[in-house]
C-alpha positions in Angstrom: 0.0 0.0 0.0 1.2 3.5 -1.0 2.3 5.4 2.4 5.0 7.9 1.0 6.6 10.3 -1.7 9.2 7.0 -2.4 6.3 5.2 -3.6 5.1 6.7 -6.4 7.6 9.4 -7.0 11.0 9.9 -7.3 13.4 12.2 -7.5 15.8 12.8 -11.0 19.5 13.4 -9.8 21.0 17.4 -10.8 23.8 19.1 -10.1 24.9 22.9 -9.6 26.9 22.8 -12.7 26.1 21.3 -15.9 29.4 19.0 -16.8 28.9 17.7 -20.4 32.0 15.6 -20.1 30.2 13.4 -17.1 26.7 14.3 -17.8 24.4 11.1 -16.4 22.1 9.2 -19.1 18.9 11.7 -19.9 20.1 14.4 -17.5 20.0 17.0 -20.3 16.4 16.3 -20.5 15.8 18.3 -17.1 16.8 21.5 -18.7 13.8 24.1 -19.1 14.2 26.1 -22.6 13.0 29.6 -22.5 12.5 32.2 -25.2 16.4 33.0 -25.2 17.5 29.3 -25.8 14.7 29.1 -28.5 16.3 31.3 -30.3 19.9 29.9 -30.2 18.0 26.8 -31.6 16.6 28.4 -34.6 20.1 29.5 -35.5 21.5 26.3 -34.9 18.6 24.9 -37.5 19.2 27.4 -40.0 23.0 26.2 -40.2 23.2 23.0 -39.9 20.1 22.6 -42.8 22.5 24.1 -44.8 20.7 25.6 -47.2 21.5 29.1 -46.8 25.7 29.8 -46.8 25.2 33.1 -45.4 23.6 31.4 -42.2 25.9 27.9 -42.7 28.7 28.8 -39.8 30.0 27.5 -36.6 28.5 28.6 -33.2 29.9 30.1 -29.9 28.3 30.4 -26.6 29.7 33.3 -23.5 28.1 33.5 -20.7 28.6 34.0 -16.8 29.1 31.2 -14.4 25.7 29.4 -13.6 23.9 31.2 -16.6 23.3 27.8 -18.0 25.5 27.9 -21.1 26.4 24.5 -20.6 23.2 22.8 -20.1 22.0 24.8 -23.1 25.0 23.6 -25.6 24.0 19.8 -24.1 20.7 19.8 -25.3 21.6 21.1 -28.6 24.7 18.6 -28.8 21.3 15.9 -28.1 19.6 17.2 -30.5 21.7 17.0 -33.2 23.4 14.3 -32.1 21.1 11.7 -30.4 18.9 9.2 -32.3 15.3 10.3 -33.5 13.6 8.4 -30.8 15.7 9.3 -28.1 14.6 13.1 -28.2 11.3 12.7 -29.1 10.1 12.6 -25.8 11.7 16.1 -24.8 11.0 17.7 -28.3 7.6 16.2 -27.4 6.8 18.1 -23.9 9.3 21.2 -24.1 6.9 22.2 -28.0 4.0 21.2 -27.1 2.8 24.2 -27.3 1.0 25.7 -30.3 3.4 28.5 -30.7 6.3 26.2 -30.6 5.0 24.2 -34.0 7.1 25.0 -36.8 10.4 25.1 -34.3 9.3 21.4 -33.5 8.6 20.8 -36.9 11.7 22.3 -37.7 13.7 20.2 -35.4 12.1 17.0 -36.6 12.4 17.8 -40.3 16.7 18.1 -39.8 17.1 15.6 -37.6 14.9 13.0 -40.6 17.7 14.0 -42.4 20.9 15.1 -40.7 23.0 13.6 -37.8 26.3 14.7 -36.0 29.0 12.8 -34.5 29.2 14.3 -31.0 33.2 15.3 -30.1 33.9 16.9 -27.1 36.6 18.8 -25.7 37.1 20.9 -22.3 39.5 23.4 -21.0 42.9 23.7 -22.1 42.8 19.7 -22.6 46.7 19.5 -22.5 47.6 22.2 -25.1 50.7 23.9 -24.3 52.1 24.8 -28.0 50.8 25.3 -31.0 51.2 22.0 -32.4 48.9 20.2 -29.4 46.1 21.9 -31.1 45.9 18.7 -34.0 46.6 16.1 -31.5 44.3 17.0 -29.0 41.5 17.4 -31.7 42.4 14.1 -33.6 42.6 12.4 -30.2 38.5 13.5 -29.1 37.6 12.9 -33.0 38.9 9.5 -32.7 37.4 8.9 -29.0 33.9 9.7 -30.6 34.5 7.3 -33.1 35.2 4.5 -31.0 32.6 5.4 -28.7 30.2 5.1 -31.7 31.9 2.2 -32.6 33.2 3.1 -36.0 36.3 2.0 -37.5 38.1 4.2 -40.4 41.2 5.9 -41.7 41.0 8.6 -44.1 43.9 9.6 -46.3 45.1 12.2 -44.3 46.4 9.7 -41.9 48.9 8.6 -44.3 50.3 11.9 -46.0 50.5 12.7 -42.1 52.9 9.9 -41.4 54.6 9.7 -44.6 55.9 13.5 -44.3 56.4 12.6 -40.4 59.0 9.8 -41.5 60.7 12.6 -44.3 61.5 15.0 -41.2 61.9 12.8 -38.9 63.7 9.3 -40.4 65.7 8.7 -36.7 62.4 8.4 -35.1 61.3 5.9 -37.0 64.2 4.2 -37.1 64.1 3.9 -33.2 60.3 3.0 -33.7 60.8 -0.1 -36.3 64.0 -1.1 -34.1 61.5 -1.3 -30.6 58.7 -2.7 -32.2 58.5 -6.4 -33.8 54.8 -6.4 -35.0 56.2 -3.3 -37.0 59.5 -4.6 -38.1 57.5 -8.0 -39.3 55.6 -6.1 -42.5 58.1 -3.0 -42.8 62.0 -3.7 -41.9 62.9 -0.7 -43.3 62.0 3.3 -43.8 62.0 3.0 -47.1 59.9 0.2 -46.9 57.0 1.7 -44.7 57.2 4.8 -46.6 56.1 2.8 -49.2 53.6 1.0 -47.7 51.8 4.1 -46.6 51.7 6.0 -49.6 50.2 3.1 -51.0 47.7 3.3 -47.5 48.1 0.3 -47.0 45.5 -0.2 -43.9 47.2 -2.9 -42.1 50.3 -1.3 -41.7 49.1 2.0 -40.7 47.6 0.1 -37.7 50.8 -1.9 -37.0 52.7 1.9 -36.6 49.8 3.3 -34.5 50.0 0.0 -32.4 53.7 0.7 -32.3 53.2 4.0 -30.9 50.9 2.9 -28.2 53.8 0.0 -27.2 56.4 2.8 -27.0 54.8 5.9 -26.2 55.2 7.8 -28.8 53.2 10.1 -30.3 53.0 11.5 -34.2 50.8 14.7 -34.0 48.6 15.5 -37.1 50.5 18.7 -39.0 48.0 21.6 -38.1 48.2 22.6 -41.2 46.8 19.3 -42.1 43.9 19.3 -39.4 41.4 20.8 -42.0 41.7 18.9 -44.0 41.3 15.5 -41.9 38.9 16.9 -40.2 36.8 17.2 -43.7 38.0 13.8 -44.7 36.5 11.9 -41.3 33.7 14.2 -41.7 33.4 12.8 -45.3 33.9 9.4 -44.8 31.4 9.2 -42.2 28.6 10.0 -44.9 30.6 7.7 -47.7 30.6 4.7 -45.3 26.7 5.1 -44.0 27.5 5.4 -40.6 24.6 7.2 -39.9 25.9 10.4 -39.2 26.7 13.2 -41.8 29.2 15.4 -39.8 31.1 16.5 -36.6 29.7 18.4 -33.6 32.9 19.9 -31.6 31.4 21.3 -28.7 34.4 22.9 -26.8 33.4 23.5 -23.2 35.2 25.5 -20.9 37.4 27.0 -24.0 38.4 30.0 -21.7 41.0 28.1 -20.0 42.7 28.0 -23.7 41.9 31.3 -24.4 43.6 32.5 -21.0 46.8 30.2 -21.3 49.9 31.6 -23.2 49.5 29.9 -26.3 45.1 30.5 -26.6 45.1 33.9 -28.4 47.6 32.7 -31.2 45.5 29.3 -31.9 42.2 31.8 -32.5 43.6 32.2 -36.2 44.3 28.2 -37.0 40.8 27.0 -35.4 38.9 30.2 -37.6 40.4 29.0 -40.7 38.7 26.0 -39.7 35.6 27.1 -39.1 35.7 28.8 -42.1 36.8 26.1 -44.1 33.8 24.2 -42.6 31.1 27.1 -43.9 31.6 25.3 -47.3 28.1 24.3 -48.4 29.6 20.7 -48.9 30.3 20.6 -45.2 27.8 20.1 -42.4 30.7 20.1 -39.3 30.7 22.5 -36.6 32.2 23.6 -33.5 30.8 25.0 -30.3 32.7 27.1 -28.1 31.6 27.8 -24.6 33.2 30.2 -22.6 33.0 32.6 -19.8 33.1 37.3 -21.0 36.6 37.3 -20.1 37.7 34.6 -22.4 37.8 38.0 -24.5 39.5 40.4 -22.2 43.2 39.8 -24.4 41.7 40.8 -27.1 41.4 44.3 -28.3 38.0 45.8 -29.1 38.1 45.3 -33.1 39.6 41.3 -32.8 36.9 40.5 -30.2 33.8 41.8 -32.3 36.1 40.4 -35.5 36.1 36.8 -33.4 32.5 37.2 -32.5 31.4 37.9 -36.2 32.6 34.3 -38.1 30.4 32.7 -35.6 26.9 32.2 -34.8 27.8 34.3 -31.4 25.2 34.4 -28.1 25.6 36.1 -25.1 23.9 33.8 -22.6 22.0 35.3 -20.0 20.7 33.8 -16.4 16.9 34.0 -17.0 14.0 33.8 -14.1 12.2 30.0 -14.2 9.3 29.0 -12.5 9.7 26.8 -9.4 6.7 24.8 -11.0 8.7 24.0 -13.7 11.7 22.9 -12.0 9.6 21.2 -9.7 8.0 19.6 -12.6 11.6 18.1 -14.4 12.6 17.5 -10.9 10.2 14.9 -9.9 9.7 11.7 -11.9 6.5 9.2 -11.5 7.4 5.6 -11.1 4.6 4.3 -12.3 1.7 6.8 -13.9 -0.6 3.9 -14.8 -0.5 2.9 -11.2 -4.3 2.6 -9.5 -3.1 4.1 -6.8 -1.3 7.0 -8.4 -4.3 7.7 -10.7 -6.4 7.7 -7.5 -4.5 10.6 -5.5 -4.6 12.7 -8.7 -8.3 12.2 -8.9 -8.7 13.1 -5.2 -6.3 16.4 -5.2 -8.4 17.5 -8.3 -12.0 16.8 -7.1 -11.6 20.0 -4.6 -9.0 22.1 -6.3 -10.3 22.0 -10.1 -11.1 25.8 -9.6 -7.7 26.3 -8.6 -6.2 24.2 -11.5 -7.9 25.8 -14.0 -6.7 28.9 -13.4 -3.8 27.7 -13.1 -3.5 26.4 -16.2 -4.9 29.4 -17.8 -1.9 31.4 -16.8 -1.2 32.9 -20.1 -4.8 34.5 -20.4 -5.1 35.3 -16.7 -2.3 37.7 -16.9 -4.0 39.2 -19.9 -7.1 40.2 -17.7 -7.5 43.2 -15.1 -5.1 43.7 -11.9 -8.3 42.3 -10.1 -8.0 38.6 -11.6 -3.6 39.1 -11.5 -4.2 39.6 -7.7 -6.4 37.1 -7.6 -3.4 34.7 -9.5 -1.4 35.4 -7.3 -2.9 34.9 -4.0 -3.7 31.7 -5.9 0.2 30.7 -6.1 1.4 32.0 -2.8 -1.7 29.5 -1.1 -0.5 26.4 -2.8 3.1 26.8 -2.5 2.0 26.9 1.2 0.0 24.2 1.1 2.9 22.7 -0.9 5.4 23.1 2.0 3.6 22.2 4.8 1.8 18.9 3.7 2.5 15.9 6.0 5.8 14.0 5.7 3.9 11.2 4.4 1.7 12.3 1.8 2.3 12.1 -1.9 2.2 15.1 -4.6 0.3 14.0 -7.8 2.9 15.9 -10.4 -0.5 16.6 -12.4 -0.5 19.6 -10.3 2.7 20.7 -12.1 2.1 19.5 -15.7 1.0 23.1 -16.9 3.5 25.2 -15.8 
């Protein structure tokens, strides 16, 4: 028999701050879009449908700490990125709404059509020159992919390590000397140089599997990182993976921007962007960062920055407490006799309450009279709210409308 909250209701675990590195499963589904996020979503549409090249860019997000930003770039990473049928239920409930019709339509219609291969990357993530910049990209790139279990080399690999073994021949030597596997299918420099500009597939992995033995790493030519990053992106529609691009969100990218080395990588990772605004490209990044990320800059480079992007200042907007109440609490069971009988109770002597609740929008169209009347309306139930017995249970119908 049903004696407590536990019962029928539990509660869906948050935290302060919104880490998308170590986000929990379906935690992004507790975030509350408001008219500002909308709007950021539209933009987001526009680009990635692709179909206009002055709106087909990469985005960037700056707000203060605990404005959201975070949460915010999570659910559009979902979006994009997530099966169909795993957002539906969100795009479902958050545009319910009349008003909201073509954005839901509008989010529906892409995602039939396009999907991104989610990357991500916080904070400085190990970059302390210039040429960390390719590795650490190639490195999250290839993480997603094995994450989404999907196995590829694109050409760029090989012109990476062939012009790696023509600067560097004494490194390789040490590498074929240390590694057997290696020496078994290339002896000799000459002879892996030849096998990789013919990309042969099965060497390439004996050398990467020779740098994991020995702890060496090659790093991608930033110069090169375009263009591999164009290539994975490609391959990934050429080999039906599923998805049809890249979706970098960088988090935290102020710690890069405030380290030494952050300003001078601004010009590499624009020519990237840029190179991505190609109508035959549908890859992206999205920077998140905190106002100051900007303060080394002078006033024209900041608003030059700012202007190759799809740029948002993100502000902390007021939420109902219904609402977060209403993401915060979960039903066990809503098909339950005894849940659907302690909602037909609370109603049966509150529906005059309820319906005015749930007429908020044209209540606060009327006179002051009726707003007072709202109001008072709120203040008694959150009261009521507070002060119910320890064991008594709160039908979340209550909350559904708000």
């Amino acid at each position: 028999m049903t004696t407590k909250y536990s019962d029928i209701v539990t509660l869906r675990e948050s935290t302060p701050a919104y880490n998308i590195q170590s986000e929990k499963e379906n935690a992004w589904k507790s975030f509350i879009a408001n008219d500002q996020f909308n709007d950021i979503l539209r933009k987001v549409i526009q680009s990635v449908r692709n179909n206009d090249i002055s709106l087909h860019c990469s985005f960037w997000i700056d707000g203060t700490y605990g404005s959201g930003k975070s949460h915010a770039a999570a659910v559009i990473k979902h979006l994009l990125c997530d099966t169909l049928e795993d957002i539906d239920d969100y795009v479902n409930q958050e545009y319910s709404a009349p008003k909201y019709k073509k954005l839901k339509n509008d989010i529906v219609e892409l995602r039939q059509n396009i999907r991104l291969l989610p990357v991500q990357l916080y904070g400085q993530q190990e970059i302390s020159q210039e040429s960390d910049l390719s590795l650490q990209i190639q490195r999250c790139v290839n993480d997603a992919l094995k994450k989404a279990k999907i196995a590829f080399t694109v050409k760029t690999d090989f012109d990476n390590y062939v012009n790696h073994i023509d600067n560097q021949p004494r490194i390789w030597e040490l590498l074929i000397h240390d590694s057997a596997q290696l020496r078994s299918v290339a002896p000799t420099i000459q002879k892996l140089r030849s096998e990789l500009v013919s990309c042969n597939t099965e060497v390439l992995n004996r050398v990467r599997e020779a740098e994991r033995n020995t702890g060496v790493s090659i790093n991608l030519e930033l110069s090169n990182l375009k263009q591999w990053l164009i290539d994975v992106q490609n391959k990934l529609k050429s080999e039906n993976t599923g998805y049809d691009g890249l979706f970098i969100v960088w988090d935290e990218f102020t710690e890069l921007m405030r380290s030494a080395v952050g300003l001078r990588l601004l010009t590499p990772l624009q020519e990237i962007t840029e190179a991505l605004m190609s109508s035959e490209n549908n890859s992206y990044f999205l920077f998140i960062t905190h106002p100051s990320a900007f303060n080394g800059l002078i006033a024209e480079e900041a608003t030059k920055t700012k202007g190759r992007y799809h740029y948002t200042h993100y502000n902390m907007e007021t939420v109902s407490a219904f609402k977060i109440m209403s993401r915060k609490f979960k039903i066990i069971n809503p098909d339950s006799d005894e849940y659907t009988r302690l909602v037909h109770e609370f109603y049966s002597d509150k529906q005059d309450m309820l319906n005015l609740f749930s007429q908020i929008q044209q209540v606060l169209k009327k006179p002051k009279k009726i707003c007072n009347e709202y109001f008072q309306y709120t203040h008694t139930l959150q009261i009521w709210l507070l002060t119910m017995p320890e064991k008594s249970v709160v039908p979340l119908e209550v909350f559904s409308n708000f």
